[in-house]
Biopython code that builds the backbone (N, CA, C, O; Angstrom):
import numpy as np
from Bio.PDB.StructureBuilder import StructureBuilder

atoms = [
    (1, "UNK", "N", (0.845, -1.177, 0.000)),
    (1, "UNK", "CA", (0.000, 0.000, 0.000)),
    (1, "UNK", "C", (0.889, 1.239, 0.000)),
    (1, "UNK", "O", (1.955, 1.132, 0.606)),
    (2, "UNK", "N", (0.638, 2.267, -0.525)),
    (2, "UNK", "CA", (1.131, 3.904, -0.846)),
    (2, "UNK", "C", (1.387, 4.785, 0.369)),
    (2, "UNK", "O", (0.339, 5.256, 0.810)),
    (3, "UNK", "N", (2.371, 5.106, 0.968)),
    (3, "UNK", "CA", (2.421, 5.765, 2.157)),
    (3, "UNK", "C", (1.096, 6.321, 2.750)),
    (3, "UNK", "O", (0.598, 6.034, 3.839)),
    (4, "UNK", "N", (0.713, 7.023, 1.972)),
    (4, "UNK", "CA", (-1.015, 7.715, 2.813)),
    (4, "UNK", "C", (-1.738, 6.701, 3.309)),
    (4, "UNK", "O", (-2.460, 7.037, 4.248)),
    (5, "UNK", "N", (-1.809, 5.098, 2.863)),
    (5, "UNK", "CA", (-3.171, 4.217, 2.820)),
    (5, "UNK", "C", (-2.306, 3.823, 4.351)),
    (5, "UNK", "O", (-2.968, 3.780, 5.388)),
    (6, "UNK", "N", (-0.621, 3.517, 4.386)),
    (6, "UNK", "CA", (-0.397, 3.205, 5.669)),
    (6, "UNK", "C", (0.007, 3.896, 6.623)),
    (6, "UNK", "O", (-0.051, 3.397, 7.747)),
    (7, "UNK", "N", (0.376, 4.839, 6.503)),
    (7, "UNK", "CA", (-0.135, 6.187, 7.931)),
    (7, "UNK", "C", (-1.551, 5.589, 7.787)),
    (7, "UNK", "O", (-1.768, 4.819, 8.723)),
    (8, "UNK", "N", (-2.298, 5.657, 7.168)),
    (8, "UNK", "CA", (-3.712, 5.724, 8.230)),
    (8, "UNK", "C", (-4.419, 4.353, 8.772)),
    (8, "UNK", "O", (-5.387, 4.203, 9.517)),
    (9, "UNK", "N", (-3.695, 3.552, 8.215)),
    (9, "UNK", "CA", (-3.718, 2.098, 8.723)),
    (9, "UNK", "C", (-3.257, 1.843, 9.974)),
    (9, "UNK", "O", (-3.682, 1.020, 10.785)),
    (10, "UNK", "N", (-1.949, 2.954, 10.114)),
    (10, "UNK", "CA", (-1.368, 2.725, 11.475)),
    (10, "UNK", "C", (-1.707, 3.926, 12.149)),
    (10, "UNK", "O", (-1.026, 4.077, 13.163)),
    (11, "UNK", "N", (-2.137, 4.403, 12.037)),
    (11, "UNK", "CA", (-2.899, 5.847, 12.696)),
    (11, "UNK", "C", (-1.837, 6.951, 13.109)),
    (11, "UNK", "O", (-1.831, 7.506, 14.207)),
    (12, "UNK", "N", (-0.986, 7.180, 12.132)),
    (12, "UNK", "CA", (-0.364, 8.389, 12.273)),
    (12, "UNK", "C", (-0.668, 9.053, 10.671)),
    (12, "UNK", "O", (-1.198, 8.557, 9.676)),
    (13, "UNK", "N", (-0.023, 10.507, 10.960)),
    (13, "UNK", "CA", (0.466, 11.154, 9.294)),
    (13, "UNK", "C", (1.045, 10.919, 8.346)),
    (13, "UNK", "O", (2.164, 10.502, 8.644)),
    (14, "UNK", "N", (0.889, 10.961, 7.340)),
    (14, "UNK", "CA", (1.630, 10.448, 6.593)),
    (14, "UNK", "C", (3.165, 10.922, 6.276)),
    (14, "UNK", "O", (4.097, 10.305, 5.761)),
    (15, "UNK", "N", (3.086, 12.010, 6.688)),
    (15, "UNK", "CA", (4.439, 12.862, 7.009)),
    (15, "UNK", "C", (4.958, 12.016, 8.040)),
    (15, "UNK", "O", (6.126, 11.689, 7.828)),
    (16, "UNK", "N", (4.461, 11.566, 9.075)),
    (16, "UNK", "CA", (5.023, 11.041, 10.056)),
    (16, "UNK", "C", (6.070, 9.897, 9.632)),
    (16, "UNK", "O", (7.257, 9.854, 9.956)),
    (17, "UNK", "N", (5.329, 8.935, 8.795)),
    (17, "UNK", "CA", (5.597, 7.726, 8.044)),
    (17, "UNK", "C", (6.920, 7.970, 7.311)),
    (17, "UNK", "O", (7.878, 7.244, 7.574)),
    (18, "UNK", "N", (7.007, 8.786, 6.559)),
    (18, "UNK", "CA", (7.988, 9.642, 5.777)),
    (18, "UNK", "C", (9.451, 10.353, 6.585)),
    (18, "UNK", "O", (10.555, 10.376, 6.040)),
    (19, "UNK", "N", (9.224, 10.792, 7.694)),
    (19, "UNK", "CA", (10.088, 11.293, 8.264)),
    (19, "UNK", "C", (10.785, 9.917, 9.335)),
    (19, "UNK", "O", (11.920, 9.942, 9.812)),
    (20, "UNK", "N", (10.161, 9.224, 9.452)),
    (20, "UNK", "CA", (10.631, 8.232, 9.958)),
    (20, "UNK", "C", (11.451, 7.315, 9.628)),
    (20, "UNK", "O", (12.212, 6.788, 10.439)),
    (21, "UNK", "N", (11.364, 6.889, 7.869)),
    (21, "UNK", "CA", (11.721, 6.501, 6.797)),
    (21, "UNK", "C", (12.939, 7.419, 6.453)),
    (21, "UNK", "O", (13.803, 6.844, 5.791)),
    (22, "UNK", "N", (13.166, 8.607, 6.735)),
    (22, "UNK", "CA", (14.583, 9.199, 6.244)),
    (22, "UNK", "C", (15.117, 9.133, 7.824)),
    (22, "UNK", "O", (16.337, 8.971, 7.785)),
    (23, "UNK", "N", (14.768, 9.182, 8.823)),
    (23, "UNK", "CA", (15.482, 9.308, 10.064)),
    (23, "UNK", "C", (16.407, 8.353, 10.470)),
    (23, "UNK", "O", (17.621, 8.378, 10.674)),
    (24, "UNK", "N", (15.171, 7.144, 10.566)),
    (24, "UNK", "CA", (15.715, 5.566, 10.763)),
    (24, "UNK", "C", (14.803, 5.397, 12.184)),
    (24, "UNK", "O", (14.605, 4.337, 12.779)),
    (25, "UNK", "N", (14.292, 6.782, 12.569)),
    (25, "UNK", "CA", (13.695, 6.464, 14.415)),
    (25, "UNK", "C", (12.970, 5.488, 14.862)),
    (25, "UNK", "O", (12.876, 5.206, 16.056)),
    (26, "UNK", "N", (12.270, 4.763, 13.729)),
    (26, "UNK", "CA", (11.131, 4.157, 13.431)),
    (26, "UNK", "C", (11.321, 3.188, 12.566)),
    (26, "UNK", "O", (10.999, 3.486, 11.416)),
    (27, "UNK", "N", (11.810, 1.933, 12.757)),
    (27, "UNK", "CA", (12.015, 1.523, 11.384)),
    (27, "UNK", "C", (10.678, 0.377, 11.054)),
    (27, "UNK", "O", (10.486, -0.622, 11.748)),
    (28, "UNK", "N", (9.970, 0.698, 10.056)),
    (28, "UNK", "CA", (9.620, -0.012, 9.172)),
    (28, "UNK", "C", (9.496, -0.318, 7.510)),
    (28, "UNK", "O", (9.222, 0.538, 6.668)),
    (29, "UNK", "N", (9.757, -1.712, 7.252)),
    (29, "UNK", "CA", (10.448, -1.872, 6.015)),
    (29, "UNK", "C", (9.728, -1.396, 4.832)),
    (29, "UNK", "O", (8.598, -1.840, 4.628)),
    (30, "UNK", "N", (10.224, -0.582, 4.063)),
    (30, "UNK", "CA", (9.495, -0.657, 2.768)),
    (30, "UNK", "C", (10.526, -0.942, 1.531)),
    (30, "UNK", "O", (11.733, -1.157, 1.415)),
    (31, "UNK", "N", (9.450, -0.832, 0.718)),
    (31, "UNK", "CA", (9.711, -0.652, -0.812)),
    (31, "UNK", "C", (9.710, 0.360, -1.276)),
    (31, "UNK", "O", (8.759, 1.030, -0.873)),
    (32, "UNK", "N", (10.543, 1.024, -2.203)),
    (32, "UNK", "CA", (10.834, 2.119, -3.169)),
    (32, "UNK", "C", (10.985, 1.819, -4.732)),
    (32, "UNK", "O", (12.088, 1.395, -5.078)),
    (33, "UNK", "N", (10.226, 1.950, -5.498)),
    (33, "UNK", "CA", (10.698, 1.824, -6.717)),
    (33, "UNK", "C", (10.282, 2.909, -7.990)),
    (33, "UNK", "O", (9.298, 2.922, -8.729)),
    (34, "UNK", "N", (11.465, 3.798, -7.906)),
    (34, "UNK", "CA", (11.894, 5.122, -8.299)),
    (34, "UNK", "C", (11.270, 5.963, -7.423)),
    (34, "UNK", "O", (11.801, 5.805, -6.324)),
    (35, "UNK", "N", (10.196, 6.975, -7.361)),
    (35, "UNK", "CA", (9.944, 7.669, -6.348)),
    (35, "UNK", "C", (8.900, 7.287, -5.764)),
    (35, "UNK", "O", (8.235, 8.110, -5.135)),
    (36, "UNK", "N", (8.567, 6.127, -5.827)),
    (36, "UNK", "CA", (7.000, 5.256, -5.256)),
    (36, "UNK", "C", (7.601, 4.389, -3.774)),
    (36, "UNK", "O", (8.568, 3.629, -3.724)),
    (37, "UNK", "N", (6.911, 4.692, -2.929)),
    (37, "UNK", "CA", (7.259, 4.467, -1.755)),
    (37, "UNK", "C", (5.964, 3.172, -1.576)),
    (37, "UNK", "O", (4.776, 3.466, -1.709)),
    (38, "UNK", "N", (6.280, 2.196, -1.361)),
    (38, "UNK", "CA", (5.225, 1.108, -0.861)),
    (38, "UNK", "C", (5.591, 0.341, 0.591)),
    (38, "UNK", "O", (6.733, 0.063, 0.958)),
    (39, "UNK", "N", (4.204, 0.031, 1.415)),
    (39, "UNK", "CA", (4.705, -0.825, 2.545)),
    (39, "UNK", "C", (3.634, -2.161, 2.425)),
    (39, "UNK", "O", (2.490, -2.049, 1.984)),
    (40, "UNK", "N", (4.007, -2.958, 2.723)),
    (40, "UNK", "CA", (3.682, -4.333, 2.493)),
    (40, "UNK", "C", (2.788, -4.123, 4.283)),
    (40, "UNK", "O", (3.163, -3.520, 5.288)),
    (41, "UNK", "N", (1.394, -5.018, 3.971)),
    (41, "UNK", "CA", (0.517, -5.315, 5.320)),
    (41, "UNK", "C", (1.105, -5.505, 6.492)),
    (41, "UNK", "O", (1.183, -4.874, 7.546)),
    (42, "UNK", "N", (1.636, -6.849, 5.941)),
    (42, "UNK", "CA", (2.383, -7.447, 7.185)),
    (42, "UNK", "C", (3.348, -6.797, 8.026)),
    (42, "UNK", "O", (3.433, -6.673, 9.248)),
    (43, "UNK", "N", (3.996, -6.443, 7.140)),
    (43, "UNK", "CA", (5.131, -5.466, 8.209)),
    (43, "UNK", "C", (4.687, -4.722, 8.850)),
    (43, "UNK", "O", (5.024, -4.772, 10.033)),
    (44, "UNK", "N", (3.568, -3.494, 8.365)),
    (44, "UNK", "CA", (2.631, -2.803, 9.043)),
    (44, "UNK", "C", (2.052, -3.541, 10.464)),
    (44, "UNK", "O", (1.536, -2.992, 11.438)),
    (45, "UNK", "N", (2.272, -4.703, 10.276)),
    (45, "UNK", "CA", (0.430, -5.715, 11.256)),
    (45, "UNK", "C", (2.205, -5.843, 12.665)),
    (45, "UNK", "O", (2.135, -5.551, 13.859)),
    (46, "UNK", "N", (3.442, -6.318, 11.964)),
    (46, "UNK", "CA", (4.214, -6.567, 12.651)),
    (46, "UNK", "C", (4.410, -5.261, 13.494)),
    (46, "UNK", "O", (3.955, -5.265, 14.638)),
    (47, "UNK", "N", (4.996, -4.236, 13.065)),
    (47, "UNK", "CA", (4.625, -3.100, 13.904)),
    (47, "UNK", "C", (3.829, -2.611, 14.924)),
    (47, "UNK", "O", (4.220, -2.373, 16.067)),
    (48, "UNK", "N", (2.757, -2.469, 14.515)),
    (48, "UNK", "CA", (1.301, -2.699, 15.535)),
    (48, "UNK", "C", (1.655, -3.247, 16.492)),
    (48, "UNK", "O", (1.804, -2.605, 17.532)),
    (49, "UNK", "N", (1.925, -4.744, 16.433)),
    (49, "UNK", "CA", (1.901, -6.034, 17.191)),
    (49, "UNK", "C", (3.112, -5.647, 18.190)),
    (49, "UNK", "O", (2.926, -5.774, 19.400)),
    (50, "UNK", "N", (4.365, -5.172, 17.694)),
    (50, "UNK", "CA", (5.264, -4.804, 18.069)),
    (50, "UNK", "C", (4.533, -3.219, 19.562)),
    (50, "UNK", "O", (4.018, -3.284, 20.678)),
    (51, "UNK", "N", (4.817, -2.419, 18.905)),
    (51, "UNK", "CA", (4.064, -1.373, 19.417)),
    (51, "UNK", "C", (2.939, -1.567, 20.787)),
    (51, "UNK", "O", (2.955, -0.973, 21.864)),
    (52, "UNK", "N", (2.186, -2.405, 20.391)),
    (52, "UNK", "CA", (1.379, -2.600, 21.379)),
    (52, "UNK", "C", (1.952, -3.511, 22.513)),
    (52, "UNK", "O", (1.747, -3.098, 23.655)),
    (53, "UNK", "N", (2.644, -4.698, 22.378)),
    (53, "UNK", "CA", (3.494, -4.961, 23.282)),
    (53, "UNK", "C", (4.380, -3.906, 24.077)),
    (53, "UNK", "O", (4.313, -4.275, 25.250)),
    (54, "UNK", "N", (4.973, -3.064, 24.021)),
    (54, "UNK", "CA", (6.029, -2.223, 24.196)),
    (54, "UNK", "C", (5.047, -1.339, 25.082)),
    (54, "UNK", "O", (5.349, -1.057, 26.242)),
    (55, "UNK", "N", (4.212, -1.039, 24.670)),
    (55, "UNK", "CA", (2.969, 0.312, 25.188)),
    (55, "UNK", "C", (2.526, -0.329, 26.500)),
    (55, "UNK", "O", (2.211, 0.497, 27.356)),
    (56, "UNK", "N", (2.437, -1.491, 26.822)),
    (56, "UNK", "CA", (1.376, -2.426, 28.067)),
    (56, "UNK", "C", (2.185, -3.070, 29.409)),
    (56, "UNK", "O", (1.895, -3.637, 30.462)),
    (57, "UNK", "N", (3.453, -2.588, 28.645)),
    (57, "UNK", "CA", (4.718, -2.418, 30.201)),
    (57, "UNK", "C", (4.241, -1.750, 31.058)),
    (57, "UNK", "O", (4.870, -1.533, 32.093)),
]
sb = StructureBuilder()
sb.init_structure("model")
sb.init_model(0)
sb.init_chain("A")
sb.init_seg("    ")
for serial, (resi, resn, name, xyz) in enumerate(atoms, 1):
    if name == "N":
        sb.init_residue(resn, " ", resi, " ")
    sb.init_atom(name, np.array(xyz, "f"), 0.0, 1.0, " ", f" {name:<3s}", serial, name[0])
structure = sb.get_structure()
């Protein structure tokens, strides 16, 4: 899916998604192919999964 569809999948901005992606603060994996930025579900669902563990400490 296109950066916008997953910021809002994962409930941030899509800027957010983006700045995270040049930082490294945040890493989740994508795809680039030429200036098309894609993230695959799963990694997204892994995140989450990730995230919410981490949050319930």
């Amino acid at each position: 899916m296109n950066r916008e569809a997953a910021a809002a999948y994962i409930g941030v901005e899509a800027q957010t998604l983006a700045n995270w992606a040049s930082t490294g603060k945040v890493r989740i994996p994508f795809l680039k192919i030429g200036r098309k930025v894609t993230y695959l579900k799963s990694d997204l669902d892994v995140y989450l999964a990730s995230s919410k563990a981490s949050t319930t400490r």
